[in-house]
Backbone as numpy.savetxt, mean C-alpha at the origin, in Angstrom:
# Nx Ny Nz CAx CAy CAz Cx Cy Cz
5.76 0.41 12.75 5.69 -0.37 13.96 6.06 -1.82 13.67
6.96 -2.32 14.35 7.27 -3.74 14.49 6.52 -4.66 14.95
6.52 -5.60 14.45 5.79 -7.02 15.12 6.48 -8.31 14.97
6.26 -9.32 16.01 6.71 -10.59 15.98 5.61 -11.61 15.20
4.66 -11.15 14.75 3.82 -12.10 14.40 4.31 -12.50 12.86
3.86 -13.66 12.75 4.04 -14.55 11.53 3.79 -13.17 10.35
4.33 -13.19 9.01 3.32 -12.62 8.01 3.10 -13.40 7.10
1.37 -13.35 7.19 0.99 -13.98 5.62 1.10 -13.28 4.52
1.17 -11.92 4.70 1.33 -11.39 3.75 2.40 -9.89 3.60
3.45 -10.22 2.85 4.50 -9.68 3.03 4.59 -7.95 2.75
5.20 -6.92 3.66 5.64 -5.93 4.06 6.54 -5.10 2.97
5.95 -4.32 1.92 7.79 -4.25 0.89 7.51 -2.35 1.92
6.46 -1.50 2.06 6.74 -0.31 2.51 5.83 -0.12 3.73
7.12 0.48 4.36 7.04 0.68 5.55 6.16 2.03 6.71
5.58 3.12 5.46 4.74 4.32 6.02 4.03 4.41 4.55
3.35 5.28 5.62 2.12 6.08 4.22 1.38 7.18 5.27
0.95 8.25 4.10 1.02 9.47 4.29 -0.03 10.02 5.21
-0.27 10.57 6.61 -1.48 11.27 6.98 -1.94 12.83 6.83
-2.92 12.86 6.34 -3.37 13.84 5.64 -3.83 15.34 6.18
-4.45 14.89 7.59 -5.37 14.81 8.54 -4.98 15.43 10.21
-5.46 15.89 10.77 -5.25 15.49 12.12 -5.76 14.30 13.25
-6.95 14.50 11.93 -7.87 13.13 12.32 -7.46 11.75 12.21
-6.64 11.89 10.99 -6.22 10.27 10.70 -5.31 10.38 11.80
-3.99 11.84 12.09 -2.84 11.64 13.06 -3.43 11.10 14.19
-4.67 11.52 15.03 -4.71 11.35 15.97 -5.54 9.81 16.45
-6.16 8.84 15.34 -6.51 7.72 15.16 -5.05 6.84 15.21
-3.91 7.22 14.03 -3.26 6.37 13.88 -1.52 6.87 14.55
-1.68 7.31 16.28 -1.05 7.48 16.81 -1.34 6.65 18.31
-2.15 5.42 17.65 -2.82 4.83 18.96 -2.29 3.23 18.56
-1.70 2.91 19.55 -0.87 1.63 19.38 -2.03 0.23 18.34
-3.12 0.61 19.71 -4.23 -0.63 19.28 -4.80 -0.24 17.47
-4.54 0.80 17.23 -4.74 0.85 15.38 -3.95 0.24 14.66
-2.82 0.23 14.97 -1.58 -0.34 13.78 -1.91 -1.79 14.55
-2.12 -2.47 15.88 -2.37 -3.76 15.78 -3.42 -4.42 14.90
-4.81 -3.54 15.24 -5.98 -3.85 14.50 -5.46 -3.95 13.02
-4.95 -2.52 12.35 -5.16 -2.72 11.11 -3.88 -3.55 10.06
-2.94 -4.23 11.07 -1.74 -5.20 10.90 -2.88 -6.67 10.66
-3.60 -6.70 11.88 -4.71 -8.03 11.63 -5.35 -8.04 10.14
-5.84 -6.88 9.86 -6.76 -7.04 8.96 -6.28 -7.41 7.54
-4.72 -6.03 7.88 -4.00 -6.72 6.29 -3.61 -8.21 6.48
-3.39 -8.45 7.48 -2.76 -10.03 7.46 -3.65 -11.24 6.81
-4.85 -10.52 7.34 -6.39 -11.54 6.89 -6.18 -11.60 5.66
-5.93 -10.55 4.37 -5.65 -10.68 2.95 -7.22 -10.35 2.58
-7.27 -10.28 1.49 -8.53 -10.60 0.64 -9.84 -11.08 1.35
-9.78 -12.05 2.10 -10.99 -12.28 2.69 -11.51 -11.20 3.73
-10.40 -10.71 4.62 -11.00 -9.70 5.31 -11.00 -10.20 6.58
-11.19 -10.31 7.81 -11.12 -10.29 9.03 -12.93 -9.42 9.99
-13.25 -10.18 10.77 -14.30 -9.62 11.47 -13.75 -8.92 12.89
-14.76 -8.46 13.34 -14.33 -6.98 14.38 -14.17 -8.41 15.55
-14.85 -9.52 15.93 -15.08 -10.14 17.15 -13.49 -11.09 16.74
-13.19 -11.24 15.71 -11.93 -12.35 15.10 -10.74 -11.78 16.18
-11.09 -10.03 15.93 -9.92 -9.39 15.66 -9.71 -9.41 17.47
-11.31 -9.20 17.89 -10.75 -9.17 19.63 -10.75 -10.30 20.17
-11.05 -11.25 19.75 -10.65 -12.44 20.44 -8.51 -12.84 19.95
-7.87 -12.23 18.88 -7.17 -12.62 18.68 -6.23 -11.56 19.44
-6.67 -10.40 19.88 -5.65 -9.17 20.33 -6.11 -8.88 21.56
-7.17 -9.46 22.22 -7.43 -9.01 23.11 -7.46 -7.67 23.85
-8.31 -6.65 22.48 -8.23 -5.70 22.87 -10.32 -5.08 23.22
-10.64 -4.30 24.20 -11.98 -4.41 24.60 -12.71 -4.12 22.99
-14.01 -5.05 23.38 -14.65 -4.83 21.94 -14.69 -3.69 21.49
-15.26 -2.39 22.77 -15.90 -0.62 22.41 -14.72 -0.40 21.16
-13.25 -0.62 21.65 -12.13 0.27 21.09 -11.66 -0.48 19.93
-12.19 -1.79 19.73 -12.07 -2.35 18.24 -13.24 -2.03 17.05
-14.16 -1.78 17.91 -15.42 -0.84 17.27 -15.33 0.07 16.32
-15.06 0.86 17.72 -14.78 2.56 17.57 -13.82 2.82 16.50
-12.25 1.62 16.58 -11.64 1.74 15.68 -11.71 1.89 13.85
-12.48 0.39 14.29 -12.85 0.14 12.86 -13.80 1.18 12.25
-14.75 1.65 12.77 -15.21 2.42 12.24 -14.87 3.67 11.22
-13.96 3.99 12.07 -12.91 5.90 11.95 -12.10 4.91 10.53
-11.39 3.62 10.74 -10.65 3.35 9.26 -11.61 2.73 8.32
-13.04 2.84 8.28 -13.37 2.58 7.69 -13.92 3.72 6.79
-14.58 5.42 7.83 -14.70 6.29 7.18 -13.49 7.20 6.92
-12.30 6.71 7.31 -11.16 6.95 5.89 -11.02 6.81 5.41
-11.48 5.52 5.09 -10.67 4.79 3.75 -10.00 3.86 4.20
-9.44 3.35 4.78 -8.45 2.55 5.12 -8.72 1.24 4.89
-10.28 0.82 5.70 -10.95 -0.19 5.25 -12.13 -0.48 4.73
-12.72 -1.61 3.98 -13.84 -1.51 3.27 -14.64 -2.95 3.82
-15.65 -2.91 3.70 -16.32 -4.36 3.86 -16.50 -5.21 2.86
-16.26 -6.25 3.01 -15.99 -7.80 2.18 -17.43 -7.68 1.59
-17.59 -7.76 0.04 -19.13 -7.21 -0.30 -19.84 -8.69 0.30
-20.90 -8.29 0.37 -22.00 -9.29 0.98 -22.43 -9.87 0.08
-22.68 -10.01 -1.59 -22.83 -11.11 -2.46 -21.65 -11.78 -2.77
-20.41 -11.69 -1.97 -19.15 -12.62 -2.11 -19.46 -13.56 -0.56
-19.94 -12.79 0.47 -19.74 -14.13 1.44 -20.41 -15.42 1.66
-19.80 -15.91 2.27 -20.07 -17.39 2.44 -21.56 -17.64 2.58
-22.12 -18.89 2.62 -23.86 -18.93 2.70 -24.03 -18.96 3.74
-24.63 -18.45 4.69 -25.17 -17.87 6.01 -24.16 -17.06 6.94
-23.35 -16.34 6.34 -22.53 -15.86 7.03 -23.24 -14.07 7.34
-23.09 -13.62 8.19 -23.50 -12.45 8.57 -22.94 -11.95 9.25
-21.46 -11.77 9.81 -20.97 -10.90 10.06 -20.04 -10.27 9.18
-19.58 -8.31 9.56 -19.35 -7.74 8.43 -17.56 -8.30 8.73
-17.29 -8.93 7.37 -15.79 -8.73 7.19 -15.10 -7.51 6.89
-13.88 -7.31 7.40 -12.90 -5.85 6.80 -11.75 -6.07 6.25
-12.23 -5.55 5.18 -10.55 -5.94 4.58 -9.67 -4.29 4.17
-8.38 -4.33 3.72 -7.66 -3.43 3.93 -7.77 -2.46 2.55
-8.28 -1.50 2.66 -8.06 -0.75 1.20 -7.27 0.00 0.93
-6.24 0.08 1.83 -4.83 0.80 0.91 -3.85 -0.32 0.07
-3.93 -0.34 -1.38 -3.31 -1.40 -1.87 -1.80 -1.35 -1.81
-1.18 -0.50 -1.44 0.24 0.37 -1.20 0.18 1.16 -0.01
0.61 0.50 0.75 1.17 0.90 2.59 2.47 1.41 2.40
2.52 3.03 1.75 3.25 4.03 1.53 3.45 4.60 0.74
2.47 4.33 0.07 2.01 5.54 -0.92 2.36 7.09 -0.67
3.06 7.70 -1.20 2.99 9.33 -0.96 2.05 10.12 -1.16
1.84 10.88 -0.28 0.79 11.87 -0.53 0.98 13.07 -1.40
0.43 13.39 -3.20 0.25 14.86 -3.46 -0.45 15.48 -3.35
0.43 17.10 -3.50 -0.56 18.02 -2.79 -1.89 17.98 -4.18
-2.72 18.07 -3.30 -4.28 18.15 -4.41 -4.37 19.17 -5.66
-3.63 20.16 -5.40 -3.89 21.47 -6.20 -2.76 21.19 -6.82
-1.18 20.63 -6.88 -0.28 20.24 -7.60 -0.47 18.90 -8.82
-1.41 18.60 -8.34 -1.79 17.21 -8.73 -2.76 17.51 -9.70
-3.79 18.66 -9.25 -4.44 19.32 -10.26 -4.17 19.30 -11.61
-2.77 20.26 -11.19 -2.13 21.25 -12.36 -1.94 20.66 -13.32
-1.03 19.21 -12.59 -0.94 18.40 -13.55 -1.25 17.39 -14.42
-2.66 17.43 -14.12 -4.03 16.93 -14.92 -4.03 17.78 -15.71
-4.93 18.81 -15.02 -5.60 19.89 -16.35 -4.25 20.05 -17.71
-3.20 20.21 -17.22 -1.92 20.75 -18.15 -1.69 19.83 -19.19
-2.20 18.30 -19.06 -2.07 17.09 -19.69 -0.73 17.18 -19.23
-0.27 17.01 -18.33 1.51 16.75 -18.24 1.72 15.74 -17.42
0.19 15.16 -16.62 0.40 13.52 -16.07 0.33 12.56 -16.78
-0.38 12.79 -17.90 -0.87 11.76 -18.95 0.16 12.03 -20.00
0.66 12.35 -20.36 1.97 12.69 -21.40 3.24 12.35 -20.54
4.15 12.35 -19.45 4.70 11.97 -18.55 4.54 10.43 -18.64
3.19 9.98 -17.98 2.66 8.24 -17.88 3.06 7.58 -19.10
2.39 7.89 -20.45 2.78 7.70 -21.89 4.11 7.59 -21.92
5.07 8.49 -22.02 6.41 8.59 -22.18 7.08 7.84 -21.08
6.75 7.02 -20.19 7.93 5.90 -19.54 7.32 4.85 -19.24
5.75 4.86 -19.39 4.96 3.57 -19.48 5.60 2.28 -19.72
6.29 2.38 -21.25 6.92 1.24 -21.49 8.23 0.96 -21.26
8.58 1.83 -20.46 10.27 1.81 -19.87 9.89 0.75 -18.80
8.66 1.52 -17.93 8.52 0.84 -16.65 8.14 -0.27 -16.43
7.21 -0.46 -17.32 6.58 -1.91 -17.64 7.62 -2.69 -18.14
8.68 -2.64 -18.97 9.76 -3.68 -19.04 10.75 -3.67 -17.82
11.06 -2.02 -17.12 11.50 -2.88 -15.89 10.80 -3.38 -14.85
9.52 -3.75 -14.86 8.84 -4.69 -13.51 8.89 -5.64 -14.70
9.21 -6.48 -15.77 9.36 -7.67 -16.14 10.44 -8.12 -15.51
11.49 -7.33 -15.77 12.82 -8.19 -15.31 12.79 -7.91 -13.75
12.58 -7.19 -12.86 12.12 -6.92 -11.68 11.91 -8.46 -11.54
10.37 -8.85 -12.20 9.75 -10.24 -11.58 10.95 -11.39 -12.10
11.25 -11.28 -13.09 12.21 -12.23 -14.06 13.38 -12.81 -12.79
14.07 -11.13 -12.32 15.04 -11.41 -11.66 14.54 -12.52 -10.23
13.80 -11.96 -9.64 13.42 -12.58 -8.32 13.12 -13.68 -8.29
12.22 -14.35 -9.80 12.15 -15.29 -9.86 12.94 -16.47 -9.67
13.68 -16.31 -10.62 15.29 -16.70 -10.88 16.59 -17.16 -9.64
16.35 -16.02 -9.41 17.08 -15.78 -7.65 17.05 -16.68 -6.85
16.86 -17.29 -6.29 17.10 -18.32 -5.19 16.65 -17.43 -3.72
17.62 -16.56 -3.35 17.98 -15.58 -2.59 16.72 -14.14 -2.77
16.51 -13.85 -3.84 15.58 -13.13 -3.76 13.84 -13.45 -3.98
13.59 -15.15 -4.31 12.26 -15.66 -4.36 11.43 -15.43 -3.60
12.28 -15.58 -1.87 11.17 -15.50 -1.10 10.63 -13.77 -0.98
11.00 -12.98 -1.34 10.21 -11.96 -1.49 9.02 -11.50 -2.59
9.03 -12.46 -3.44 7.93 -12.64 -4.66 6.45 -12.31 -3.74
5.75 -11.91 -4.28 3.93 -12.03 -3.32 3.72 -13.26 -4.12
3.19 -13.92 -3.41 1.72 -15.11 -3.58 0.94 -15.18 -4.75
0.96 -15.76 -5.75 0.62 -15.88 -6.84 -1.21 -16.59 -6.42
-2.33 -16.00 -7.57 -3.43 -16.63 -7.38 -3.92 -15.98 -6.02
-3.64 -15.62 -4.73 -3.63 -15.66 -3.13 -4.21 -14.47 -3.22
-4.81 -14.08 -2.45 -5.94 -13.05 -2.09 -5.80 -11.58 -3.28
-6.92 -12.11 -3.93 -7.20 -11.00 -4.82 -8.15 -10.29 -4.24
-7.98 -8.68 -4.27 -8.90 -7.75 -3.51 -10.37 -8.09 -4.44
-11.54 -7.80 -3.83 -12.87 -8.27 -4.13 -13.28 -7.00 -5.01
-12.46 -5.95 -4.40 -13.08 -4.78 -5.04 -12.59 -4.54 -6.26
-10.93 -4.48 -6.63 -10.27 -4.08 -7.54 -9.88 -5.14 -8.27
-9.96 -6.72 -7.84 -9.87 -7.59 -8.71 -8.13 -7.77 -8.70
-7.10 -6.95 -8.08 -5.57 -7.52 -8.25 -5.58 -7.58 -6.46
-3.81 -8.11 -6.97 -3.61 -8.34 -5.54 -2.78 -7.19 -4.60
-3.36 -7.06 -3.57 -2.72 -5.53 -3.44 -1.58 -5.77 -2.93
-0.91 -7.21 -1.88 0.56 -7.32 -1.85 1.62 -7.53 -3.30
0.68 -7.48 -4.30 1.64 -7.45 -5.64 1.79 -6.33 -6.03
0.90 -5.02 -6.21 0.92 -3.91 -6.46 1.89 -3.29 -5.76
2.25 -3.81 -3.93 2.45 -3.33 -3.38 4.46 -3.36 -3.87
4.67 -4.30 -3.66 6.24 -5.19 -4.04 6.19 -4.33 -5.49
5.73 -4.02 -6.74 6.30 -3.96 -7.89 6.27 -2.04 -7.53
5.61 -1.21 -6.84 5.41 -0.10 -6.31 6.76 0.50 -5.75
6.94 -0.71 -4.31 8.35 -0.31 -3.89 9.59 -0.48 -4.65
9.88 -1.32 -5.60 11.12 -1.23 -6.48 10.83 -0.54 -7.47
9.96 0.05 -7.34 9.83 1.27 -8.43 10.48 2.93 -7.30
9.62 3.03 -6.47 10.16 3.72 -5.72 11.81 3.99 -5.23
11.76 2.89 -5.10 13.11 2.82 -4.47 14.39 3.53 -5.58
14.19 2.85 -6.67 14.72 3.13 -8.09 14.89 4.53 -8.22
13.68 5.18 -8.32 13.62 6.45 -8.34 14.27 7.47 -7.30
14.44 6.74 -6.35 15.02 7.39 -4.83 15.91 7.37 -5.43
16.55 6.39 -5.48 18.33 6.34 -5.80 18.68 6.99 -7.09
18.39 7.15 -8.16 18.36 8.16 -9.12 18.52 9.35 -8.79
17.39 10.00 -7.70 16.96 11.48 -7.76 18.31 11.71 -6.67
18.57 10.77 -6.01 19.60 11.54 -4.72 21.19 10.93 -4.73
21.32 10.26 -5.87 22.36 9.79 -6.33 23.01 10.13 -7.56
22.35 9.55 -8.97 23.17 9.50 -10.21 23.28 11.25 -10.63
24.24 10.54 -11.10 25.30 12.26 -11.61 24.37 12.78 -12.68
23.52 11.91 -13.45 22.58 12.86 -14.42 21.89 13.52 -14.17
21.22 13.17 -13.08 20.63 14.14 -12.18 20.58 15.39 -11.73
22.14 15.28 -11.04 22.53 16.35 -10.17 22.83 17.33 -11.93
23.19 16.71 -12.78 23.23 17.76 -14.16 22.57 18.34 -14.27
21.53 17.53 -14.32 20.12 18.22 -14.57 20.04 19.17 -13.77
19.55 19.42 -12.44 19.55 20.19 -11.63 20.35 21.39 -11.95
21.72 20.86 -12.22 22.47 22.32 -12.40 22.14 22.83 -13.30
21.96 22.42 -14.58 21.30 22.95 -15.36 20.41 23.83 -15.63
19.70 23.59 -14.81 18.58 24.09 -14.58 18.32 25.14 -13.44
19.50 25.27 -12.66 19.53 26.35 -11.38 19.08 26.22 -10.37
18.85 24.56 -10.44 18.49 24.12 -8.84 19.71 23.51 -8.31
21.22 23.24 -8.52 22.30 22.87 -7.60 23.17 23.77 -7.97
24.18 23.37 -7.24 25.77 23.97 -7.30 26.62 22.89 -8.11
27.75 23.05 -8.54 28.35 22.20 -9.40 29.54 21.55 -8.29
């Protein structure tokens, strides 16, 4: 969903996965992606339910009701209460998906590939591929002129819970993704592979 509003905090992916019919039928409601656009925008500190309707003008019940359902998803968490301010008492929400498009695996595939050790042997074996390309990743952008302003916010809202920043996770996530897209549905080593293996035609 599109918006005209300012961002404080920058957008690199654009979906993420519903699991659910429950989440479908929560997050097929316009006033959710406004609400929960507010909350990521808030960053790190988090955003309150009365912030959010005085700024969207949407009735309190259905900013409620909302928050609630993304909160027993997951979606959002409350700003812990030995971080807030001194006399502050209302609950802040901040956003707990640190990657807004994350793919969903299937649970029992995901399994397999635990128990098999073939996620952790996989991770090991390109760990340090990947980790030198998000150096030059950051190196490049830095550098760039043209590509700076897409850098995240250095120091700027570190999640309370996990301690990083989840618009940084988020940016070094998508050019990882993306990478991999273009690999799997592009380069010719690939499609080798595949044939190779009896999943293409030559």
């Amino acid at each position: 969903m599109k918006t005209t509003k300012t961002k404080n905090i920058k957008t690199y992916l654009t979906h993420f996965p519903v699991k659910s019919y429950l989440e479908a039928e929560i997050l097929s409601k316009e006033t959710t992606w406004s609400i929960m656009d507010y909350i990521r925008q808030a960053g790190a500190q988090g955003i309150t339910a009365d912030e959010i309707i005085e700024k969207e003008k949407i009735p309190s019940s259905v900013v409620y009701s909302t928050l609630k359902e993304l909160y027993r998803l997951g979606y959002v968490f409350l700003y812990p209460r030995e971080k807030r301010q001194v006399r502050e008492r209302k609950k802040r929400f901040v956003c707990e998906r640190s990657t807004w498009g994350k793919y969903g695996i299937d649970e029992e595939f995901d399994g397999a590939m635990k128990i098999s050790g073939l996620l952790e042997s996989i991770t090991n074996e390109i760990k340090v591929s990947i980790m030198k390309a998000f150096q030059e990743v950051h190196e490049q952008f830095t550098l760039n002129k043209q590509l700076r302003k897409f850098l995240p916010a250095k120091n700027n809202n570190i999640c309370p819970n996990c301690n990083r920043s989840h618009e940084a996770m988020e940016f070094f996530y998508a050019s990882l993704l993306r990478t991999i897209d273009l690999m799997i549905t592009e380069s010719d080593e690939f499609k080798k592979f595949l044939i190779d293996k009896g999943y293409a035609n030559d």
